[in-house]
BANU-209541 format. One line per 3 residues: number of its first residue (from 0); for each residue x, y, z of N, C-alpha, C, CB. Coordinates in pm, 1 decimal, padded with zeros to 6 digits, m for minus. Glycine has a CB too. Example, Ala and Ser with C-alpha at 12.3 -4.5 7.8 and 13.67 -1.06 7.14 Angstrom:
2
0> 01319.0/m00569.0/00780.0/01230.0/m00450.0/00780.0/01320.0/m00330.0/00780.0/01130.8/m00447.3/00904.6 ~ 01285.0/m00225.0/00708.0/01367.0/m00106.0/00714.0/01290.0/00003.0/00787.0/01408.4/m00059.8/00572.5 .
% end
This chain:
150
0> m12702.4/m08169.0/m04392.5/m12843.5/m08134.1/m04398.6/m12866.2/m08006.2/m04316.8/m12932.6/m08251.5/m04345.7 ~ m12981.5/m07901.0/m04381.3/m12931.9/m07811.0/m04325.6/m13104.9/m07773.5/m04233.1/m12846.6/m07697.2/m04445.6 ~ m13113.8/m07660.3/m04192.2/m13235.5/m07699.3/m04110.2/m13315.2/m07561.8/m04195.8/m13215.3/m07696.8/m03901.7 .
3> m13452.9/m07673.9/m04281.8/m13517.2/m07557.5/m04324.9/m13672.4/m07505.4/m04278.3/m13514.4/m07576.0/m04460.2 ~ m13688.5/m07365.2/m04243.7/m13805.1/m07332.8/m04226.5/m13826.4/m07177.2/m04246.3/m13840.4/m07382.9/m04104.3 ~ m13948.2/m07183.6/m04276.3/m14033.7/m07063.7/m04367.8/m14070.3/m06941.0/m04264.6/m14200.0/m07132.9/m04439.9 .
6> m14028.6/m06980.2/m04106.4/m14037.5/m06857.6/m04042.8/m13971.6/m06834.8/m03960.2/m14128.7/m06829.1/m04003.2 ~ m13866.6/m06973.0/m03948.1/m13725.2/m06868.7/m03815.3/m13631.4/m06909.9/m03922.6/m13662.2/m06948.2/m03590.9 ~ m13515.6/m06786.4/m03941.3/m13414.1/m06796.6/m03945.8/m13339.4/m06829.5/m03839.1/m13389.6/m06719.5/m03991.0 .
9> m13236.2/m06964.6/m03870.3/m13165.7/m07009.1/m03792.1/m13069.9/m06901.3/m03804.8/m13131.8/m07141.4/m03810.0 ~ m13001.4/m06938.6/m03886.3/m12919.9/m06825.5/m03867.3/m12837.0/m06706.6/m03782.7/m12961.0/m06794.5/m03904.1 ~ m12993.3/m06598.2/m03817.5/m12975.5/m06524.3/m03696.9/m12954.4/m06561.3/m03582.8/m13051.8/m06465.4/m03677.3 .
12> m13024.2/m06639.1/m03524.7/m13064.0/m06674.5/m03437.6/m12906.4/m06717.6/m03320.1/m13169.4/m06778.6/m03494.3 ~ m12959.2/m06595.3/m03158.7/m12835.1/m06635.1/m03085.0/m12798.7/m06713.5/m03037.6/m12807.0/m06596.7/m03020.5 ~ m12665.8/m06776.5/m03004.5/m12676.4/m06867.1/m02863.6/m12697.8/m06868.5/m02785.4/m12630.7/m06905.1/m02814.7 .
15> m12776.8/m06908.7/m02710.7/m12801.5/m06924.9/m02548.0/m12683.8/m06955.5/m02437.2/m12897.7/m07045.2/m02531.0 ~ m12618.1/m07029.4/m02470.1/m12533.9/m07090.4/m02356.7/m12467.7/m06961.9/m02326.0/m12426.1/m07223.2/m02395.4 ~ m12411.5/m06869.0/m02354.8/m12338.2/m06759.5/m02327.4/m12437.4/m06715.4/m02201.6/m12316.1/m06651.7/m02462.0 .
18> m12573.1/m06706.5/m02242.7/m12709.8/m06612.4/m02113.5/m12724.4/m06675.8/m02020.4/m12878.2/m06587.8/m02149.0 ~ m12812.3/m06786.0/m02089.0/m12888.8/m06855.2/m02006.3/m12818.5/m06998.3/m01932.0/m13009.3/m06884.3/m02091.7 ~ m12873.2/m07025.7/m01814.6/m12778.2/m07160.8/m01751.6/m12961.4/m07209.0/m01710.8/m12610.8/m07121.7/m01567.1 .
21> m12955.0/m07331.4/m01786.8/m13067.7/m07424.1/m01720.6/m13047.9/m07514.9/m01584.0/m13103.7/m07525.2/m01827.2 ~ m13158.5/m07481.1/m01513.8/m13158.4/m07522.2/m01379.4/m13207.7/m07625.2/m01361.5/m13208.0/m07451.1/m01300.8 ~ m13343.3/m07671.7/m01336.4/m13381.6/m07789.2/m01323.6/m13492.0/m07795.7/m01439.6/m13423.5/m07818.2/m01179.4 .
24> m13546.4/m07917.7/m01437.5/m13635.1/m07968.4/m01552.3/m13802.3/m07931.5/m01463.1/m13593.3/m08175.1/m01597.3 ~ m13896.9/m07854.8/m01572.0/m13997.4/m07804.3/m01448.8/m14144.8/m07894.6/m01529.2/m14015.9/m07573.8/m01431.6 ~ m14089.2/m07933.2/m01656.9/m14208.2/m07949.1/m01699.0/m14160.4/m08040.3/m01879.0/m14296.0/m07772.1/m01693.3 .
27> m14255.3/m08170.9/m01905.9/m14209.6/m08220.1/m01989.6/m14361.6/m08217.2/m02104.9/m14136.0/m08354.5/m01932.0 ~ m14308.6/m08186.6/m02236.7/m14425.2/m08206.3/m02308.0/m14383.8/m08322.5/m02439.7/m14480.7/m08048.0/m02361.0 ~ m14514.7/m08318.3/m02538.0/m14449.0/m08407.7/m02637.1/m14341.1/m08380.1/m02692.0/m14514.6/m08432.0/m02730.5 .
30> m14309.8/m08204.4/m02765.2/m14148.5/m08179.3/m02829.6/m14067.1/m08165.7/m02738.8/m14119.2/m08056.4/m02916.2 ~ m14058.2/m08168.6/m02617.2/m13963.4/m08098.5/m02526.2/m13987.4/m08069.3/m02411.5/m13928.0/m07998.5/m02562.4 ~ m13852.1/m08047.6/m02292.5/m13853.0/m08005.8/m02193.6/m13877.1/m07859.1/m02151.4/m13766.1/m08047.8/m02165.3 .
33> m13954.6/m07809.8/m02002.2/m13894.1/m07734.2/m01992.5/m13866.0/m07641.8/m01873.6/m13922.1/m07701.0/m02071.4 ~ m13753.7/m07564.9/m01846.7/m13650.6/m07589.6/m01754.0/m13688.2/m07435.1/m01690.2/m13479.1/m07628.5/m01823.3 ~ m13665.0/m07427.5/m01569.3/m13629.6/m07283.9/m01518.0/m13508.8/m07259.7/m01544.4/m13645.6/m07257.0/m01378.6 .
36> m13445.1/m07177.1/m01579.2/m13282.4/m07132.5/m01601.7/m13266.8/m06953.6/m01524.2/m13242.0/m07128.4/m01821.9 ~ m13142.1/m06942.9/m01546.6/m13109.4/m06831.8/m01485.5/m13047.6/m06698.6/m01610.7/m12995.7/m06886.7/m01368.6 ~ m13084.8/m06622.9/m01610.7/m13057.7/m06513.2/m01745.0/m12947.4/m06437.0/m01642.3/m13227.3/m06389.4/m01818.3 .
39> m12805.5/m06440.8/m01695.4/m12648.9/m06399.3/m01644.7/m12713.8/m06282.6/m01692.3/m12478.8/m06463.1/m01712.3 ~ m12763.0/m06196.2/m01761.0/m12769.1/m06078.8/m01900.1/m12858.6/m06014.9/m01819.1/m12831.4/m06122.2/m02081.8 ~ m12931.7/m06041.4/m01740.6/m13055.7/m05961.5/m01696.3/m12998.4/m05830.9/m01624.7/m13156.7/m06053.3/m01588.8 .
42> m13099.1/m05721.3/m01641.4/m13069.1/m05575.7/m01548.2/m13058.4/m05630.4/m01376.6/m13233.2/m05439.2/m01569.3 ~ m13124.8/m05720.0/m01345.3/m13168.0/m05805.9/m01162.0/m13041.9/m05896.3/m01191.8/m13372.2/m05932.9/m01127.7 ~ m12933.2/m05940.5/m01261.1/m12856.0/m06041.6/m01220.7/m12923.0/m06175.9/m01193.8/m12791.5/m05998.6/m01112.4 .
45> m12923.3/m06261.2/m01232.4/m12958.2/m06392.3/m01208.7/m13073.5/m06409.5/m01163.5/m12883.6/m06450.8/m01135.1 ~ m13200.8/m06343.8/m01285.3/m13315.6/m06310.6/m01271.9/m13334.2/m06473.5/m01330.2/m13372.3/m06163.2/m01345.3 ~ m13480.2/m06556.3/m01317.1/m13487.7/m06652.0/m01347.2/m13619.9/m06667.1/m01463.5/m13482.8/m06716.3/m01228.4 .
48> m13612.9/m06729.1/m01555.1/m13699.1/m06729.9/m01683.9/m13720.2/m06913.3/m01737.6/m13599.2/m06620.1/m01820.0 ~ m13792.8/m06932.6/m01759.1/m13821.5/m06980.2/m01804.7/m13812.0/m07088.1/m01965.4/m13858.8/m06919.4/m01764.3 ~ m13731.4/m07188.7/m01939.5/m13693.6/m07217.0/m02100.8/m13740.0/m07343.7/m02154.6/m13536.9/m07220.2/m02127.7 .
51> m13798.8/m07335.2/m02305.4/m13871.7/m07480.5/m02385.8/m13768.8/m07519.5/m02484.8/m14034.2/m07451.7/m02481.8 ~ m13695.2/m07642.2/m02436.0/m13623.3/m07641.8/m02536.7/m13608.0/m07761.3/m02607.1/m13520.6/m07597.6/m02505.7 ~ m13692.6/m07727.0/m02729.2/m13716.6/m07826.6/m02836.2/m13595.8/m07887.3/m02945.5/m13821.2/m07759.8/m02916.6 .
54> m13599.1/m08018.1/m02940.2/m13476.1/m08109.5/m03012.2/m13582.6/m08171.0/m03108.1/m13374.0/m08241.5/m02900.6 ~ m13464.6/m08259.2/m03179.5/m13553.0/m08326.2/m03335.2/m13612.0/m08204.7/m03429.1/m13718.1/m08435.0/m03287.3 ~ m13554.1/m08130.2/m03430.6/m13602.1/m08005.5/m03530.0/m13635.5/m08024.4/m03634.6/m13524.3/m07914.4/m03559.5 .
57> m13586.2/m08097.1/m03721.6/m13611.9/m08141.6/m03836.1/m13738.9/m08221.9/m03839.5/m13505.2/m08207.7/m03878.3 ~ m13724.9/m08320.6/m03752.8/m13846.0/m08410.0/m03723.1/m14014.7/m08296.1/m03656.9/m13769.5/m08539.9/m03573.6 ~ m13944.3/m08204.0/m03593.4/m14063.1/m08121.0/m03531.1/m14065.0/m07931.9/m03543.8/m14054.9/m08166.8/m03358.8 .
60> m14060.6/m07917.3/m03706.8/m14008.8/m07814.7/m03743.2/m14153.5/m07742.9/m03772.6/m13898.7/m07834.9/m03856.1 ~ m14230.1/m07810.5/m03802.6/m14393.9/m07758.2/m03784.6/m14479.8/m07691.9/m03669.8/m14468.5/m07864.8/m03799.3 ~ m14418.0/m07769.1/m03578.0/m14447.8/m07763.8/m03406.9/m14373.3/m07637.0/m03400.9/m14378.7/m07904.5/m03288.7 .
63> m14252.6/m07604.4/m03412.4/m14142.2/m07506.1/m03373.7/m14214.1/m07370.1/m03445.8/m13968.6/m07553.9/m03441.4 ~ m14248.3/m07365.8/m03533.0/m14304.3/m07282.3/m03633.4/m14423.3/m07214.2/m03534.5/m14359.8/m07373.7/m03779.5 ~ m14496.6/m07339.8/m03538.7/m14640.6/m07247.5/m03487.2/m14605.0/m07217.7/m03337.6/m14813.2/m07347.5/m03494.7 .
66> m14530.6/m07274.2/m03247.4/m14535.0/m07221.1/m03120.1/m14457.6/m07118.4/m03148.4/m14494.5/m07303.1/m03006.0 ~ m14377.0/m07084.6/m03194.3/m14265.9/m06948.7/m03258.9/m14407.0/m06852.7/m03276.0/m14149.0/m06987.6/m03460.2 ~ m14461.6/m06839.8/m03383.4/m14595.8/m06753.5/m03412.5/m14643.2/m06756.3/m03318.7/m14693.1/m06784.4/m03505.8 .
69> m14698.8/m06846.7/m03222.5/m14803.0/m06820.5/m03126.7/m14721.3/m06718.7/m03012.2/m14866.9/m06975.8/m03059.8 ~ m14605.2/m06798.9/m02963.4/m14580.2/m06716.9/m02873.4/m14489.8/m06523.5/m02910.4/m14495.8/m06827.6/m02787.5 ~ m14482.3/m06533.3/m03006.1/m14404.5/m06395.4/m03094.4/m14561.6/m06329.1/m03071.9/m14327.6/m06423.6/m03312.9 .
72> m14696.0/m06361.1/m03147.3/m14749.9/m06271.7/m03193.9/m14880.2/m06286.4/m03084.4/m14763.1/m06282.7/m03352.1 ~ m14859.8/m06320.8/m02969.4/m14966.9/m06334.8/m02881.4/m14887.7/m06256.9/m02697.2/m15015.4/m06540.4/m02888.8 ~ m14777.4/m06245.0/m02744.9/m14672.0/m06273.7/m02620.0/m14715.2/m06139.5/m02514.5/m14473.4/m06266.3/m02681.4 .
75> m14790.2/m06043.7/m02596.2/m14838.1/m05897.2/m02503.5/m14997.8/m05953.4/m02439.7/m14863.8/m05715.1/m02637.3 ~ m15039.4/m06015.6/m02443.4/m15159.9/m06053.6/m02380.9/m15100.1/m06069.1/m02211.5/m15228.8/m06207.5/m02461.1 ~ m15253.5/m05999.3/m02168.4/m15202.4/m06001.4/m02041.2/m15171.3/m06119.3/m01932.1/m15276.2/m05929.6/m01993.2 .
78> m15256.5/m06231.7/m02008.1/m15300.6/m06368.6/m01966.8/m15183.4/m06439.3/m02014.8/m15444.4/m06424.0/m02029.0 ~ m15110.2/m06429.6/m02080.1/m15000.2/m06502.9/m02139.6/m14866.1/m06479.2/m02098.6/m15000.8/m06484.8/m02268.1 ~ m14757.8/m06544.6/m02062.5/m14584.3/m06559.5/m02062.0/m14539.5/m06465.0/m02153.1/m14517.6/m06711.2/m02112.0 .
81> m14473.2/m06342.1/m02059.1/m14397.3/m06264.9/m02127.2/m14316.2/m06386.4/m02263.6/m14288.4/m06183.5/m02002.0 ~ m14272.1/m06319.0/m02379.7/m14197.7/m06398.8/m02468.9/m14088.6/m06340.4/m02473.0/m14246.7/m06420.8/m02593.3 ~ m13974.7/m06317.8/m02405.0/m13820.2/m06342.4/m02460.0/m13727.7/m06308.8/m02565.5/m13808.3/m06440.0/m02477.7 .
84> m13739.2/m06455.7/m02639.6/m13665.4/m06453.0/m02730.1/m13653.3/m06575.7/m02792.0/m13564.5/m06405.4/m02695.1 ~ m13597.6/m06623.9/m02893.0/m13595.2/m06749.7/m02935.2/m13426.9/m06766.8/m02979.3/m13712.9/m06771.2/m03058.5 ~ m13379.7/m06882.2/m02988.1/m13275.6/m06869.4/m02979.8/m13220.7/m07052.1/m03017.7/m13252.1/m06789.1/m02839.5 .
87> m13113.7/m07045.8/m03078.7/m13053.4/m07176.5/m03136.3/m12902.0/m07230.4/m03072.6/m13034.6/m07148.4/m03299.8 ~ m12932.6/m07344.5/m03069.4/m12807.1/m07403.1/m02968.0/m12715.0/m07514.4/m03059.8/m12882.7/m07497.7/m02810.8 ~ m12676.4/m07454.8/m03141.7/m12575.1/m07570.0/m03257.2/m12526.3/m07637.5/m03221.7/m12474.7/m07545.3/m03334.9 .
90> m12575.3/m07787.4/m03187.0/m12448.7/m07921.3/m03150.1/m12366.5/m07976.1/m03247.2/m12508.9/m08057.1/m03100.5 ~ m12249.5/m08093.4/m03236.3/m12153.6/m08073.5/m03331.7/m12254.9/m08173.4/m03457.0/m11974.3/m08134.7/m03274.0 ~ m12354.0/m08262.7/m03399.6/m12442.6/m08341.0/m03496.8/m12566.9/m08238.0/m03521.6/m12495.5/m08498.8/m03428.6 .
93> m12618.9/m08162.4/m03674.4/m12730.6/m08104.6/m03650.0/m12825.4/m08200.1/m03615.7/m12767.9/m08028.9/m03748.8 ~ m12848.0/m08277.8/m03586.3/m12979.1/m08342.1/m03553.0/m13029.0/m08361.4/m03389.2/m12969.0/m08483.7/m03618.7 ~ m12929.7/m08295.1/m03362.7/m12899.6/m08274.5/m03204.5/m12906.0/m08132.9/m03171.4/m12752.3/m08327.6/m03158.1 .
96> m12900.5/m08058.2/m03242.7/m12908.3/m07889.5/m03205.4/m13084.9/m07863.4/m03157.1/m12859.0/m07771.6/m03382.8 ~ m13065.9/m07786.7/m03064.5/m13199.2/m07736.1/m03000.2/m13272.3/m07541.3/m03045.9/m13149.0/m07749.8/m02809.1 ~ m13374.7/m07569.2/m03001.1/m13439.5/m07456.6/m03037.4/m13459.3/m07432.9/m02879.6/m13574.1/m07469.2/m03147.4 .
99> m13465.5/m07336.0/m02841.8/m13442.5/m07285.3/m02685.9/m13589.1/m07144.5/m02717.7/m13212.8/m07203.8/m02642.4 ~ m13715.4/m07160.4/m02672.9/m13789.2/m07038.7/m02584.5/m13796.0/m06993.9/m02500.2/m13864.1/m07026.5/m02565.5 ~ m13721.3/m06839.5/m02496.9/m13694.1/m06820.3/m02299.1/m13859.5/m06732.8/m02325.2/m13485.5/m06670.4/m02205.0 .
102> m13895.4/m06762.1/m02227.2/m13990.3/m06709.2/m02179.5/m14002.9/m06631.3/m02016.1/m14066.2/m06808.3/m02201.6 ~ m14141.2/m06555.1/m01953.1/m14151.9/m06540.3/m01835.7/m14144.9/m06715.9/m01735.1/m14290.5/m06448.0/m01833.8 ~ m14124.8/m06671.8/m01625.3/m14150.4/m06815.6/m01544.3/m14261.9/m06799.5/m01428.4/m13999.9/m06870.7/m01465.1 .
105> m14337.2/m06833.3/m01484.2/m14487.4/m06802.6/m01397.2/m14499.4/m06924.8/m01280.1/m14649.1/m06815.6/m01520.2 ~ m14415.0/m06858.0/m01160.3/m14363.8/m06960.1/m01062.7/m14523.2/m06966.6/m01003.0/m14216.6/m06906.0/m00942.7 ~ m14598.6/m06897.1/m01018.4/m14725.1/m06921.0/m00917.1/m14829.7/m07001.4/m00908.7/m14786.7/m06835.4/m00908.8 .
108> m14791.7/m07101.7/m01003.3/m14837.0/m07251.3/m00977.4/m14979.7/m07236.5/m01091.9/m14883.2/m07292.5/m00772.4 ~ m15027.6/m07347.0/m01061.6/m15136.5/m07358.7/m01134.5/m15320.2/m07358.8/m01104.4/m15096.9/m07462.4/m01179.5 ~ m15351.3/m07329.3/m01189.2/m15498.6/m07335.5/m01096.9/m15574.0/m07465.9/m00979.5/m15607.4/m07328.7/m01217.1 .
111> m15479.2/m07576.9/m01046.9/m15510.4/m07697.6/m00979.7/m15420.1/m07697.2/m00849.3/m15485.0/m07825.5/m01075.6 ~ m15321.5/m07605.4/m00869.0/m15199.3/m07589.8/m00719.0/m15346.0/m07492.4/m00617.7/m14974.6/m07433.3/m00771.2 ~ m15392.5/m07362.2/m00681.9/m15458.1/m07299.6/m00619.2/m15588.9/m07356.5/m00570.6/m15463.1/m07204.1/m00679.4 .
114> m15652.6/m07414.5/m00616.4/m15777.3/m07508.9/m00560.4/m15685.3/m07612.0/m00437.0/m15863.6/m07626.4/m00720.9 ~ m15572.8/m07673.5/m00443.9/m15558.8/m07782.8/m00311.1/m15506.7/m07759.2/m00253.1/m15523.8/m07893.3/m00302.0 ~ m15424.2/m07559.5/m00296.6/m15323.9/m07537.3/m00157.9/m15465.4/m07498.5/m00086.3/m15168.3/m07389.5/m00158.9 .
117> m15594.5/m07432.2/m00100.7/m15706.9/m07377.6/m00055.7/m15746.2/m07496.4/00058.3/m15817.0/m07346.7/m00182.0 ~ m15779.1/m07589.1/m00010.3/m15860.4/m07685.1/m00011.7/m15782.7/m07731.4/00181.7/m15840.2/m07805.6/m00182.4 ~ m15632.4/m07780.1/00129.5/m15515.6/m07845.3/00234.0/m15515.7/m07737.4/00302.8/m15357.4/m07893.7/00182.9 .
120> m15472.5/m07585.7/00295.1/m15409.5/m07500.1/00412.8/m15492.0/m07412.3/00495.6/m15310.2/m07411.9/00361.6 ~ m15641.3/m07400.2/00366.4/m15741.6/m07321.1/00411.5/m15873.3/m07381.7/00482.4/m15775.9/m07250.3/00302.6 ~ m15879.9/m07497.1/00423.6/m16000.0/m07622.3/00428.7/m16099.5/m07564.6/00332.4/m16083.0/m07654.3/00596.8 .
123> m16069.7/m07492.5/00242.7/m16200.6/m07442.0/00137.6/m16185.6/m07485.9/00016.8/m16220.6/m07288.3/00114.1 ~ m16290.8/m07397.2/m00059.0/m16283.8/m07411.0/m00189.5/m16264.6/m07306.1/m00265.2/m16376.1/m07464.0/m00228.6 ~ m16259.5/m07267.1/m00407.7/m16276.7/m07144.6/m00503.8/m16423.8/m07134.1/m00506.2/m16211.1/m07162.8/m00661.1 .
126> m16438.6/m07005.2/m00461.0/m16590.5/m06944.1/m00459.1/m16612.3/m06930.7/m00613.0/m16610.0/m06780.1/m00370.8 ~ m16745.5/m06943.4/m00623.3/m16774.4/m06916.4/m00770.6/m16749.7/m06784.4/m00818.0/m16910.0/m06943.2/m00802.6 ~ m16722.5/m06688.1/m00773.0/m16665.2/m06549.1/m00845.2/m16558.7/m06594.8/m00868.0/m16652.5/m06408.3/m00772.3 .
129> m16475.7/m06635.3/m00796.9/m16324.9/m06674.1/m00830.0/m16350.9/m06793.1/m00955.1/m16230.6/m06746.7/m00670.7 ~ m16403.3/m06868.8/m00922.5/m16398.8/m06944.9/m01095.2/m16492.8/m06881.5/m01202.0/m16456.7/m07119.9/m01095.6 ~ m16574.0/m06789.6/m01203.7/m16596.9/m06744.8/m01310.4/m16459.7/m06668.2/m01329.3/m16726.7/m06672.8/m01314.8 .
132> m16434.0/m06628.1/m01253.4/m16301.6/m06483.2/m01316.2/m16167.8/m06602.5/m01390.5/m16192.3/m06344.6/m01106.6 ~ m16173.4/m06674.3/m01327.1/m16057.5/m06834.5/m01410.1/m16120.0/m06862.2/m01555.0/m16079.8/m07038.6/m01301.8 ~ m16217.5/m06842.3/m01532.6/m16314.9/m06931.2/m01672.5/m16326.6/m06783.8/m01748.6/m16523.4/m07027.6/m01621.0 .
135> m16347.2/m06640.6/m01730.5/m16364.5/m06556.3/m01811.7/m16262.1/m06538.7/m01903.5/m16393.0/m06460.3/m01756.1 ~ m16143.6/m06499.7/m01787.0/m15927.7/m06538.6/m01833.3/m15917.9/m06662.7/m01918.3/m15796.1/m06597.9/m01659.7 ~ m15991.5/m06741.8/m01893.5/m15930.9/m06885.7/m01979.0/m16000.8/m06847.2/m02139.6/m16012.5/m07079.8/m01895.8 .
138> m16105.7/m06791.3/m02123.8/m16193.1/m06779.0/m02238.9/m16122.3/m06655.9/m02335.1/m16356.8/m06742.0/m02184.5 ~ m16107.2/m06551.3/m02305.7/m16025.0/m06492.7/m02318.7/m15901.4/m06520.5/m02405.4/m16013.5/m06476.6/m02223.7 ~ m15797.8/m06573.6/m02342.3/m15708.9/m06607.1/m02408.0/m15717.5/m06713.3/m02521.1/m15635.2/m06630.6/m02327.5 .
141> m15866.7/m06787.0/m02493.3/m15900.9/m06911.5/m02614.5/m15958.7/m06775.9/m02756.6/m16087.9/m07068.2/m02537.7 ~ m16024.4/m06697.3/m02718.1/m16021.8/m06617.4/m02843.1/m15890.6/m06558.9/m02909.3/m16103.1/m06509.0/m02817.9 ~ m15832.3/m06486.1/m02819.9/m15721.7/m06466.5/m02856.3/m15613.7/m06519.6/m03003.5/m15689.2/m06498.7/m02750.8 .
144> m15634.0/m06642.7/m02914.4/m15549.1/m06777.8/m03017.3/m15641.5/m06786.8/m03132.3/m15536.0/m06961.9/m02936.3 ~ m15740.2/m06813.7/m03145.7/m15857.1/m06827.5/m03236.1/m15852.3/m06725.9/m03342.7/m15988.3/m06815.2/m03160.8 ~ m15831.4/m06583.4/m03296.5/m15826.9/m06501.9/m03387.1/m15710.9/m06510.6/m03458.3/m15848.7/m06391.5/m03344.8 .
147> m15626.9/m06555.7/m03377.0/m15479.1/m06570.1/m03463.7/m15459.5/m06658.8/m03578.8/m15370.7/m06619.5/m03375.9 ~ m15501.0/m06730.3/m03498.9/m15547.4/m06884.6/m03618.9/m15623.0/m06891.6/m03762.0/m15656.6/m06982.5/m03543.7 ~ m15722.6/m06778.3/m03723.5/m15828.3/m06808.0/m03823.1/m15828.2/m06686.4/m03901.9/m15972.6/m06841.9/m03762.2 .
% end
């Protein structure tokens, strides 16, 4: 069985294991894990990026598709994870081969890290300029996607 879809060629598509070495597990969603790894290939040497790497392909080849589009054709926004590359990891069972997104690794936590490191180290809060400017960025990038979509 072979793996079909209407907008990545497998094919082409490189191996990873030669680049990239996954480090730890940073984050789990419904298709997949995903990992900080280390890029051997980088101009910095063992620069660190970011990787989603989706299994059950066959089973989640719809999912793979649109996050492929989203992150390919959104990936220059300033609000968004540099995009990489995409890339295929052939195991000896295809039903076991992975789809690998290296992406940026946006180590600087999250808005909910930034409200309780405030909250714990500073004893404050996010002033309302600071959450409008979160909520303008968030809005922002929701058009973004929207236009893509529609």
């Amino acid at each position: 069985m072979a793996l079909v879809s209407s907008k990545i060629d497998f094919q082409s598509l490189p191996n990873p294991s030669d680049r990239y070495e996954l480090l730890e597990v940073i984050g789990e969603g419904t298709y997949g894990e995903v990992y900080v790894a280390v890029d051997r290939d980088s101009e910095h040497h063992e620069t660190k990026v970011a990787v989603k790497v989706l299994e059950n392909l066959a089973e989640n080849m719809d999912e793979a598709e649109e996050e492929y589009s989203v992150l390919r054709d959104l990936s220059l926004h300033p609000n968004l994870p540099w995009f990489y590359g995409l890339y295929f990891k052939p195991l000896p069972r295809l039903e076991d081969s992975q789809l690998w997104f290296v992406m940026e690794l946006c180590s600087g936590g999250s808005v909910t890290d930034l409200a309780q490191g405030l909250k714990k180290f500073e004893n404050r809060h996010l002033t309302e300029l600071q959450i409008a400017f979160i909520l303008h960025e968030t809005v922002d990038v929701s058009v973004a996607v929207a236009i893509f979509f529609f």
